[in-house]
C-alpha positions as CSV (number, residue, x, y, z in Angstrom):
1,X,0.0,0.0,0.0
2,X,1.3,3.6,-0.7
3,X,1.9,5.1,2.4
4,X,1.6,9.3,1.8
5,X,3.8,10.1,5.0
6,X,7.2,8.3,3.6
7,X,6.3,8.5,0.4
8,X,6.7,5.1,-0.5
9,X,4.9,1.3,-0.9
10,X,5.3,-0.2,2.4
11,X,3.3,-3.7,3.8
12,X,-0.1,-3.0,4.9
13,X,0.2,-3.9,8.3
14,X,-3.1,-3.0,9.7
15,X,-7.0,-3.2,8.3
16,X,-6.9,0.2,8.7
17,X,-6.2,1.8,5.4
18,X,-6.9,5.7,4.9
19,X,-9.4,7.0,2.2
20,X,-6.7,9.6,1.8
21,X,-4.3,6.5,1.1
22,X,-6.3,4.0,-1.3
23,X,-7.5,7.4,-3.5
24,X,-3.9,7.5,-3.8
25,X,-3.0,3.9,-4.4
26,X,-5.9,3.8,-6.9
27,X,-4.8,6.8,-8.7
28,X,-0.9,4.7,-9.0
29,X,-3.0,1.8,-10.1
30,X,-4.9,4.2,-13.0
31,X,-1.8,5.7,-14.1
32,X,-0.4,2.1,-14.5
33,X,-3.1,1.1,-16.8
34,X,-5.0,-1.1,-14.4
35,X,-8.1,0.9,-14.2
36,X,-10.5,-1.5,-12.9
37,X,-8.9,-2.1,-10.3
38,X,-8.5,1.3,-9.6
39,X,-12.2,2.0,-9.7
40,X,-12.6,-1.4,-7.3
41,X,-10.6,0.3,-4.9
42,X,-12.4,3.8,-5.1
43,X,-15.5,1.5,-4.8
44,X,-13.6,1.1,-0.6
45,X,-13.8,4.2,0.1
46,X,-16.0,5.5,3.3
47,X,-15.8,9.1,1.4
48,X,-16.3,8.4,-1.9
49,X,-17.2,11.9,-3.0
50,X,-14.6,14.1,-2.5
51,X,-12.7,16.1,-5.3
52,X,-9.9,13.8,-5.8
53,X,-11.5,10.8,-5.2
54,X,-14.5,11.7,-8.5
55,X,-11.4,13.0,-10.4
56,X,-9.7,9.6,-10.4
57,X,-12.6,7.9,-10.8
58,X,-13.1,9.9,-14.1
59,X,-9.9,9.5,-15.0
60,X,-10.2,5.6,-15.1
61,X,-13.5,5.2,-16.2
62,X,-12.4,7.9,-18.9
63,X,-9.3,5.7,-20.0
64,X,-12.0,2.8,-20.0
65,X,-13.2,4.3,-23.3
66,X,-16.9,5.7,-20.9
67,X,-16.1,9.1,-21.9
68,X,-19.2,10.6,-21.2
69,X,-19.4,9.1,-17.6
70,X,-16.2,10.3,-16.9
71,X,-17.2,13.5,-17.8
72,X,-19.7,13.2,-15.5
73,X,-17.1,12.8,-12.5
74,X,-14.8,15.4,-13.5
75,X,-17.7,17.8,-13.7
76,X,-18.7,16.3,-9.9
77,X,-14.8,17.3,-9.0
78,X,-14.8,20.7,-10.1
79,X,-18.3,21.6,-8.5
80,X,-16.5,20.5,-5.0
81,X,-13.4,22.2,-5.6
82,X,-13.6,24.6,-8.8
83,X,-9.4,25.8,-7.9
84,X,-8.4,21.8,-8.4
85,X,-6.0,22.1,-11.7
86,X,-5.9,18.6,-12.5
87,X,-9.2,17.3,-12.9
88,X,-9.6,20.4,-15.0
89,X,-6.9,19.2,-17.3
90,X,-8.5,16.0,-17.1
91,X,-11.7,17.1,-18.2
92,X,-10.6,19.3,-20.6
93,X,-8.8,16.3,-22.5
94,X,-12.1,14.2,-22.3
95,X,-13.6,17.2,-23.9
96,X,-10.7,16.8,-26.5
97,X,-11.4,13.1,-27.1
98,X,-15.4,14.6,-27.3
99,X,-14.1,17.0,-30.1
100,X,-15.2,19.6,-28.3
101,X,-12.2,22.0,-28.5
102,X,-14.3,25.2,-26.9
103,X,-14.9,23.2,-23.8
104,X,-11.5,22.2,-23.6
105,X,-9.9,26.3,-24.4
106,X,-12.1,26.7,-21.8
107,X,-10.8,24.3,-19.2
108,X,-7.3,25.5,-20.4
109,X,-8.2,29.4,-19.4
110,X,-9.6,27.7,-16.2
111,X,-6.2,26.4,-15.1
112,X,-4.2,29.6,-16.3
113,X,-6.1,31.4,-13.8
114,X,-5.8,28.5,-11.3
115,X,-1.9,28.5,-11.5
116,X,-1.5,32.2,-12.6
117,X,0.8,31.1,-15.2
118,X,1.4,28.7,-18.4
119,X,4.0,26.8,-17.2
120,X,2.1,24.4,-14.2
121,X,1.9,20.9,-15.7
122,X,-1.7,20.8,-16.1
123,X,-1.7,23.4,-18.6
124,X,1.3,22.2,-20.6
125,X,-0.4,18.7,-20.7
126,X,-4.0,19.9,-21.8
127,X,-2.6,22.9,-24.0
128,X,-0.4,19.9,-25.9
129,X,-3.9,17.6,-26.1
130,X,-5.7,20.4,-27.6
131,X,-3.1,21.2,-30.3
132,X,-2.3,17.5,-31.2
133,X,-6.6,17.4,-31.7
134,X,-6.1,19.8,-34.5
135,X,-3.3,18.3,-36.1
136,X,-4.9,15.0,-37.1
């Protein structure tokens, strides 16, 4: 289990796992392509509906190919927590995959404001989706 405090995968030596902790763990598992499990491991938590626990969610039921329905969660994200930079990159590339490029400039002018630049991460990653859209 990932343990936030050192940072690392250590053995689960109690029942007790944080929310805070498997939303973690099952974002790892989502960015390692094993997004069922990650959304079995959301399914755990005792507060399911927080920010980053619906961004992850859509991020693995997005990379599931359930575009729409990840929208859905992304959209859930930014009502809780409208400053949260990465779902808005996230949902701004589902709106990519959607073809809708407004949505998306939108999102991207969201998270300019958010990080009061163009250099954060999120708006590097979405700016790059939306111009790679237009290319093909």
């Amino acid at each position: 289990m990932f343990d936030t405090k050192a940072q690392k995968c250590v053995k689960q030596t109690s029942k007790h796992v944080s929310d805070a902790d498997r939303t973690d763990y099952a974002y790892q598992l989502a960015k390692h392509g094993r997004y069922e499990e990650a959304l079995a491991l959301l399914d755990t938590l005792t507060q399911p509906n927080t920010a980053k626990a619906l961004n992850y969610r859509g991020y693995a039921t997005r990379k599931l190919g359930r575009t729409d329905e990840g929208i859905g969660f992304y959209l859930q994200s930014v009502k809780l927590d409208p400053h949260y930079a990465q779902v808005r990159e996230y949902l701004g590339e589902a709106y990519v995959i959607k073809g809708q490029l407004a949505l998306a400039q939108e999102q991207l002018q969201q998270i300019k404001s958010i990080c009061g630049n163009t250099t954060c991460e999120e708006y590097q990653d979405l700016a790059e989706a939306i111009n790679g859209s237009s290319k093909t």
